[in-house]
C-alpha positions as CSV (number, residue, x, y, z in Angstrom):
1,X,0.0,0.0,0.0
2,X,1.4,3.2,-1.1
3,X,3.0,5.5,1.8
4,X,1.1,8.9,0.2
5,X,2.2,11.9,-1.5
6,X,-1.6,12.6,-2.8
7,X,-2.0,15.5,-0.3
8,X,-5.6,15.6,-0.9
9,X,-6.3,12.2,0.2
10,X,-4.4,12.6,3.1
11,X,-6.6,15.4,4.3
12,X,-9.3,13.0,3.5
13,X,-7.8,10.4,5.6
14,X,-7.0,12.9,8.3
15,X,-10.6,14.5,8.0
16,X,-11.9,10.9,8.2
17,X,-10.1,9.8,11.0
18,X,-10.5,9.3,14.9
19,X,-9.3,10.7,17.5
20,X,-7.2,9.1,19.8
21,X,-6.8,5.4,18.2
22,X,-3.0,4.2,19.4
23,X,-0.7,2.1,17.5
24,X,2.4,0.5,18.5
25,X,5.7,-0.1,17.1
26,X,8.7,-1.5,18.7
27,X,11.8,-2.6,17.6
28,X,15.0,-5.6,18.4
29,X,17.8,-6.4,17.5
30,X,18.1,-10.0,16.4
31,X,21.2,-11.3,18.2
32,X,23.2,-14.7,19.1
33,X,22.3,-16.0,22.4
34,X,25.9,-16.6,23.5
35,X,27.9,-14.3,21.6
36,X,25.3,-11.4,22.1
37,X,26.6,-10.9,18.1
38,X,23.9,-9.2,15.3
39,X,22.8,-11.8,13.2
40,X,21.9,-11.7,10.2
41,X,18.5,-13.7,10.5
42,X,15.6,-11.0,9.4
43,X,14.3,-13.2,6.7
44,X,14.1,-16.1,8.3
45,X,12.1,-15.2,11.6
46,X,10.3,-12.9,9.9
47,X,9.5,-15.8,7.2
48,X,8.1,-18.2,10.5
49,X,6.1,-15.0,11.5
50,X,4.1,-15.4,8.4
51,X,2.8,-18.9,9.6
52,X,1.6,-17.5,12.8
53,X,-1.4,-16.2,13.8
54,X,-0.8,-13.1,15.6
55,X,2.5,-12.4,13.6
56,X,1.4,-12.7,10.0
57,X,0.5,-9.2,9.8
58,X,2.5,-7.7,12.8
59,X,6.2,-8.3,12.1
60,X,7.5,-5.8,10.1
61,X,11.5,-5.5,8.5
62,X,13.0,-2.1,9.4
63,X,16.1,-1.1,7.1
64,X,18.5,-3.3,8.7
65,X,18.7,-7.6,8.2
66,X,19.4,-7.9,12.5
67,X,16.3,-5.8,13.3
68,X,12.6,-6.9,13.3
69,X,10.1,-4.8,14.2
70,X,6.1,-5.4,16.0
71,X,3.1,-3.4,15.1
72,X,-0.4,-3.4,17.3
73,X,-1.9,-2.1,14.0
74,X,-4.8,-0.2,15.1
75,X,-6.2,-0.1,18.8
76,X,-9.8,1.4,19.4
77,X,-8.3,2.4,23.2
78,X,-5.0,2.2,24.4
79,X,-5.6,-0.7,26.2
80,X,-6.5,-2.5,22.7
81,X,-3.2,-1.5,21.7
82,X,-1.3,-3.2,24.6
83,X,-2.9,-5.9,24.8
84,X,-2.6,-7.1,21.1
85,X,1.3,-5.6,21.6
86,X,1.8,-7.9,24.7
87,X,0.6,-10.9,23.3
88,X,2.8,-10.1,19.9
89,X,5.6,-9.7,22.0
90,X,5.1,-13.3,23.7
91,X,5.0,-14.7,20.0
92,X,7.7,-13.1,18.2
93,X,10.1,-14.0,21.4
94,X,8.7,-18.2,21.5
95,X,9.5,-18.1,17.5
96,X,13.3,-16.5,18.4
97,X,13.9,-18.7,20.9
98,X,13.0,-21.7,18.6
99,X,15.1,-20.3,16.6
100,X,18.1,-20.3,19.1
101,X,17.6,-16.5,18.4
102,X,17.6,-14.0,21.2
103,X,15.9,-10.3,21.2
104,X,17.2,-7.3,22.5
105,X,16.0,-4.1,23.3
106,X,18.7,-0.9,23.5
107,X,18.9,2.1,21.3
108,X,22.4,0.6,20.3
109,X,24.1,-2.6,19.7
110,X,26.7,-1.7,22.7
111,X,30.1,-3.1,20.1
112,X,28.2,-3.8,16.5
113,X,30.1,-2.7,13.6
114,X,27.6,-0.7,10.9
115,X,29.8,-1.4,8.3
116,X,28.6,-5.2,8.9
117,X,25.1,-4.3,8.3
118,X,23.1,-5.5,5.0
119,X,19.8,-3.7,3.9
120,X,17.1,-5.6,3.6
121,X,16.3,-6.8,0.1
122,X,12.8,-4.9,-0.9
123,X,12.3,-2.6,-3.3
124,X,11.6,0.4,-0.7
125,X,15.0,-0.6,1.1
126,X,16.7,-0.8,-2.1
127,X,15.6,2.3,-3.5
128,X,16.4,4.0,0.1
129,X,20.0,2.1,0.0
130,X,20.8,3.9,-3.5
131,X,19.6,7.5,-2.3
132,X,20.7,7.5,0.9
133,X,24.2,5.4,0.6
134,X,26.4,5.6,3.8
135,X,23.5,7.1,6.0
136,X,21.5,3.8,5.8
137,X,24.6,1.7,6.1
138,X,25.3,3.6,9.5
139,X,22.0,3.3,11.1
140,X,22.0,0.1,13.2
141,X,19.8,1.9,15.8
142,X,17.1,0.7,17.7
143,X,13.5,3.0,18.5
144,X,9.9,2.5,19.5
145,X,7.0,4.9,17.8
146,X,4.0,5.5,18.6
147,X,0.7,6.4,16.5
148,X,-2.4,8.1,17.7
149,X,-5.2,9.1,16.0
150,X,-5.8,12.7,15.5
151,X,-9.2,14.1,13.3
152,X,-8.9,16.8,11.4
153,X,-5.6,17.9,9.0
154,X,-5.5,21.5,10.4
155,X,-5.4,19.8,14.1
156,X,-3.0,17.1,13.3
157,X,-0.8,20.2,11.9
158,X,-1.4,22.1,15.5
159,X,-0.5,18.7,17.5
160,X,2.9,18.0,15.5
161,X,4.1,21.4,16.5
162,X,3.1,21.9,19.7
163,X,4.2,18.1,20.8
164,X,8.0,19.2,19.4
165,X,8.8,21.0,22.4
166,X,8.0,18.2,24.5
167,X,10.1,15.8,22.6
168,X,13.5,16.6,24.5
169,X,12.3,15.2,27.7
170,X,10.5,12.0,26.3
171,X,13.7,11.4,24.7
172,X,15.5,11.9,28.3
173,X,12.8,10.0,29.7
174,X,13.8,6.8,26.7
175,X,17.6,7.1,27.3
176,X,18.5,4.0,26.6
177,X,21.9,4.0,24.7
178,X,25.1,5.0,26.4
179,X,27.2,2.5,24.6
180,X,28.8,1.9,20.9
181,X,31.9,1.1,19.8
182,X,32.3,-1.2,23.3
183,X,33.0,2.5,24.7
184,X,30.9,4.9,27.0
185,X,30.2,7.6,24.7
186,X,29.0,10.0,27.4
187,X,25.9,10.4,26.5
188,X,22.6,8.8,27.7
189,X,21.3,8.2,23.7
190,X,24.0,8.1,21.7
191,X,21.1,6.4,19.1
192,X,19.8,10.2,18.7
193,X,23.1,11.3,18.1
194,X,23.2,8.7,15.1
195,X,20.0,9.1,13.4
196,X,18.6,12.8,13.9
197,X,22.2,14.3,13.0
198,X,23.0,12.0,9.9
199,X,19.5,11.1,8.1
200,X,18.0,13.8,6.5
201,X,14.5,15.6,6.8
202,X,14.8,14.3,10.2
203,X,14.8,15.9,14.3
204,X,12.8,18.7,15.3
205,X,11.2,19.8,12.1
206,X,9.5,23.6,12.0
207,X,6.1,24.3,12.6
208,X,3.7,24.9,9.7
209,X,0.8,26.4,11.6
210,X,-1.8,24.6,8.8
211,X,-2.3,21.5,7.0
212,X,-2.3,24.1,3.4
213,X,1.6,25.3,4.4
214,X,2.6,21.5,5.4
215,X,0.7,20.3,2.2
216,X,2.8,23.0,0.0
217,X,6.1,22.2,1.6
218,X,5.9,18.1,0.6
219,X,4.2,19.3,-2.8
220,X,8.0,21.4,-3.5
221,X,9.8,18.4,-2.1
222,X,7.8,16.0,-4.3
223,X,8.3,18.4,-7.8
224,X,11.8,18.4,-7.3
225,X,12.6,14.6,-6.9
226,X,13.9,14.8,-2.9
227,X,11.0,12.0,-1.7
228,X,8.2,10.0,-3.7
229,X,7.0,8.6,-0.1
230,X,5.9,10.6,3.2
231,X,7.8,8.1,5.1
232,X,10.7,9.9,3.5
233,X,10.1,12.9,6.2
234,X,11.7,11.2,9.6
235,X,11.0,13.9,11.3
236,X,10.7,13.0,15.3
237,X,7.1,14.0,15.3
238,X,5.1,13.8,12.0
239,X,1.3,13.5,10.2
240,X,1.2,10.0,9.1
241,X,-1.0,10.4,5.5
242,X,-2.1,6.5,5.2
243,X,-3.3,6.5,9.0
244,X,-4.4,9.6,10.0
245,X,-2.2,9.5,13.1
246,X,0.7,11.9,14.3
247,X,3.6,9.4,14.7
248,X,6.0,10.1,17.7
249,X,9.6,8.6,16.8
250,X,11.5,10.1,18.9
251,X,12.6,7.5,21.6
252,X,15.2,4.9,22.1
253,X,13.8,1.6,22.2
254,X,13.2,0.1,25.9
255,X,15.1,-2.6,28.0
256,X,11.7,-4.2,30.0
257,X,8.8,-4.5,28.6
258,X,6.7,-2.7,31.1
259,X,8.9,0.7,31.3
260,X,7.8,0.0,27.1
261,X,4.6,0.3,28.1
262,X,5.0,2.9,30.1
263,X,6.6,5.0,27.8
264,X,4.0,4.2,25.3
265,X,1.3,5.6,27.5
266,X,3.0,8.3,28.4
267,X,3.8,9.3,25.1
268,X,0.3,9.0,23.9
269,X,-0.8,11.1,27.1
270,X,1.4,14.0,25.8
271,X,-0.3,14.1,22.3
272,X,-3.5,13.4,23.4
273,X,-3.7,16.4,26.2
274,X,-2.0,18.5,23.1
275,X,-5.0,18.1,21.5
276,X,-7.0,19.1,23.9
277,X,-5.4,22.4,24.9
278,X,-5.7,22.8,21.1
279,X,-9.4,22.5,21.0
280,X,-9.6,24.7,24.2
281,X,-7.4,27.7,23.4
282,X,-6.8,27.1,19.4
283,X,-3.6,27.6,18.0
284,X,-3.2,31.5,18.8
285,X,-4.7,31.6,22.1
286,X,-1.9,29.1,23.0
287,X,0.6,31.4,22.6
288,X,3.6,30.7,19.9
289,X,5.4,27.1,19.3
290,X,9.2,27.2,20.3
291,X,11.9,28.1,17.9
292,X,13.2,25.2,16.3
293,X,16.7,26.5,17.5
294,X,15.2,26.2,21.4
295,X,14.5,23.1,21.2
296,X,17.2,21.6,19.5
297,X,19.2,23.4,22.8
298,X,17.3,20.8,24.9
299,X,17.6,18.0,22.6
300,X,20.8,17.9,22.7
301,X,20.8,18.2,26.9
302,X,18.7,15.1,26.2
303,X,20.9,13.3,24.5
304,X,24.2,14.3,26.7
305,X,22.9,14.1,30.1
306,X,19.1,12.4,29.8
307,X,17.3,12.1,33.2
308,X,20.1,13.1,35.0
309,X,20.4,16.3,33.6
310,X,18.5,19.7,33.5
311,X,16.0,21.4,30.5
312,X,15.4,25.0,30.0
313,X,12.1,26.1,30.4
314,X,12.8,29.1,27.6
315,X,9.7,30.7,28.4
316,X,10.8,31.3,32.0
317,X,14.6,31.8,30.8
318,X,15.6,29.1,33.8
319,X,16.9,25.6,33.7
320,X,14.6,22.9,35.4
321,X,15.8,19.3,37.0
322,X,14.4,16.7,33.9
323,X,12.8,14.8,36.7
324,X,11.1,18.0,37.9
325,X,10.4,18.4,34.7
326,X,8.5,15.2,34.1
327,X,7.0,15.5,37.4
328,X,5.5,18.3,35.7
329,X,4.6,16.9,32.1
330,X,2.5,14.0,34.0
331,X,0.7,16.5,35.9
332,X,-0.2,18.5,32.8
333,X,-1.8,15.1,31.1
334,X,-4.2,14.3,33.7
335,X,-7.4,15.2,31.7
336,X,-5.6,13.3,28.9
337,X,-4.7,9.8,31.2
338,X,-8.2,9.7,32.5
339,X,-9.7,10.0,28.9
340,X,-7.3,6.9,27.4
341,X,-7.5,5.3,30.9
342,X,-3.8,5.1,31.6
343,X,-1.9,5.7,34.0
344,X,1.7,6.2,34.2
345,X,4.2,3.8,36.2
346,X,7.8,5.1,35.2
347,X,11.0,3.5,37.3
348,X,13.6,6.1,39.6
349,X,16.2,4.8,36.7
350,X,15.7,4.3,33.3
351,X,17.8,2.2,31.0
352,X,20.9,4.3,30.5
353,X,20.9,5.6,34.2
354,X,20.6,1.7,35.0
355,X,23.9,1.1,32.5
356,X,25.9,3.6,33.4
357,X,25.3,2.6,37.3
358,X,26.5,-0.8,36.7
359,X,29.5,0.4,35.0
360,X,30.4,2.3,37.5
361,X,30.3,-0.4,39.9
362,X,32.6,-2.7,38.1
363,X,30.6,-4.6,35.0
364,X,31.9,-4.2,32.1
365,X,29.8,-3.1,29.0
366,X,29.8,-6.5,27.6
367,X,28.2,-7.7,30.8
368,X,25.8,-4.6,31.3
369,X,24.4,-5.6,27.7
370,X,23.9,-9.8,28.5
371,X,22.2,-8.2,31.8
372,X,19.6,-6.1,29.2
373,X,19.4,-9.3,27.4
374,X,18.0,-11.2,29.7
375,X,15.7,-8.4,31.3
376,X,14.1,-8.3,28.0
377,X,13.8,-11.4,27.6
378,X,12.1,-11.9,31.1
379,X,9.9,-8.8,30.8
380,X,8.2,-8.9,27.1
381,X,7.7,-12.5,27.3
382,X,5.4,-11.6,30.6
383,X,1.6,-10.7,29.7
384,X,1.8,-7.1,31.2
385,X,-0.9,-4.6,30.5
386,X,-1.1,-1.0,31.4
387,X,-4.0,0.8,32.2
């Protein structure tokens, strides 16, 4: 099914649509049991998928042959979502282990060497392979997304730039990738350093203010050969034309299955409550979107220092703890959580914080990562359901 650069349709879809229907995707690496190695197995898992029930039509390649990705495809409720997601999970991890396959679940293969990587053989991967060259060759990066339903193309517009702002601190919230190159880069998502700074059309895009401006924009980029897809734009936020969803993509991919979750819910708190302060104040009374330039500021404290660092609140022209921070951000999606029915359950540490800890106490990264390992394997295996 085509990915859309008929702009009138997608206003039809986005007309059509409904508001607040969640989707899931999350992302693992496909690795050796014992060796911890990428292997080089997409096609076959994803070829016993295809004689499963559940899987058939929720394993998805991404890019890379050592990655496999699961979809919820769409949920009525965020609940739906999990549920189908949970029991996915369960599935694709039974067929790895068959297999003698294991799944992993960091923003970053801690000591995998890109240049090892093969692109899938599709047509779309191909034809992404020849434009992009070295850029998809480098990005052996792991990342979950999340879709929610949004009605109206004008509103779905509103919602993409108002959620940018907020992306810095889901993506401290993620951190999940301190590691590459068996070396502590420093950072707590050394993923975002990878794919925002080297892909293009891709991190904080600007704000277009109306479907009519975003419309124009891909219409130019479209006329002059840069994409024949919309899933060429890999912006961190973005209108999704074939669902009529904003797609969040701005988080590394999570260690246990239930911070996942949590995440998840949290993320599609943050777009939902978006959209209602749109439909309370509109897009003026809100005041005016941040600068792309401010935010990038804070995506990059994100990146460098995650939850252990501080934001700036620009407006107030003061720096603010991230954890304050989030404190703050669940607060502010209360009418939101009680309208999906979730609630939020987020740990003191997240994955990086958790990684960096045990390498300060004496693990070494190889050991940190087998630890991950087998946390994931533990927690998506585990029926687990939020809300």
């Amino acid at each position: 099914m085509s990915s859309g650069l008929d702009l009138n349709r997608a206003r039809e879809v986005f007309e059509a649509s409904t508001d607040f229907t969640i989707g899931l995707e999350e992302e693992f690496a496909i690795v050796d049991p014992s060796s911890l190695e990428l292997q080089h197995r997409f096609e076959e898992l994803y070829a016993r998928c295809q004689g499963h029930e559940l899987l058939a039509e929720s394993a998805a390649g991404e890019l890379i042959d050592t990655e496999i990705e699961i979809r919820s495809g769409r949920g009525e409720s965020f609940a739906d979502a999990i549920e189908h997601q949970a029991r996915c999970r369960a599935a694709l991890f039974g067929l790895a282990d068959e297999m003698g396959l294991a799944l992993a679940a960091t923003g970053t293969h801690p000591w995998a060497d890109y240049r090892d990587q093969r692109i899938i053989d599709t047509a779309h991967y191909n034809r992404l392979k020849g434009d992009l060259q070295w850029v998809a060759q480098r990005n052996n990066t792991w990342s979950l997304h999340l879709h929610i339903g949004i009605q109206g193309a004008d509103r779905a517009i509103a919602v993409c730039d108002w959620l940018r702002e907020l992306l810095p601190l889901l993506l401290a919230v993620s951190a999940n990738s301190p590691f590459l190159d068996r070396r502590n880069t420093g950072l707590h998502s050394v993923r975002t350093e990878i794919f925002t700074r080297v892909f293009p059309r891709c991190g904080i895009p600007s704000t277009f203010g109306t479907w009519d401006e975003y419309a124009q924009f891909v219409e130019t980029l479209k006329q002059v050969h840069s994409i024949v897809e919309s899933t060429q734009l890999w912006w961190s936020v973005r209108p999704h034309h074939r669902f009529g969803t904003v797609e969040v993509r701005i988080c590394d991919a999570q260690t246990r299955g239930d911070e996942s979750s949590a995440l998840l819910a949290l993320i599609a708190a943050c777009a939902a409550q978006t959209a209602i302060e749109y439909d309370r104040h509109g897009y003026d009374g809100a005041g005016t979107p941040l600068p792309d330039r401010e935010i990038e500021e804070n995506l990059w404290r994100a990146i460098r220092y995650g939850m252990d660092g501080k934001l700036i609140d620009f407006r107030r022209r003061a720096e603010v703890e991230a954890r304050q921070a989030l404190d703050g951000l669940i607060a502010w999606t209360a009418p939101a959580r009680e309208r999906l029915g979730v609630e939020v359950a987020l740990p003191e540490e997240n994955g990086a914080q958790r990684a960096r800890r045990a390498l300060h106490d004496g693990r070494s990264i190889e050991e940190v990562y087998r630890d991950a390992v087998a946390e994931t394997q533990r927690t998506y295996v585990a029926e687990e359901l939020v809300g």
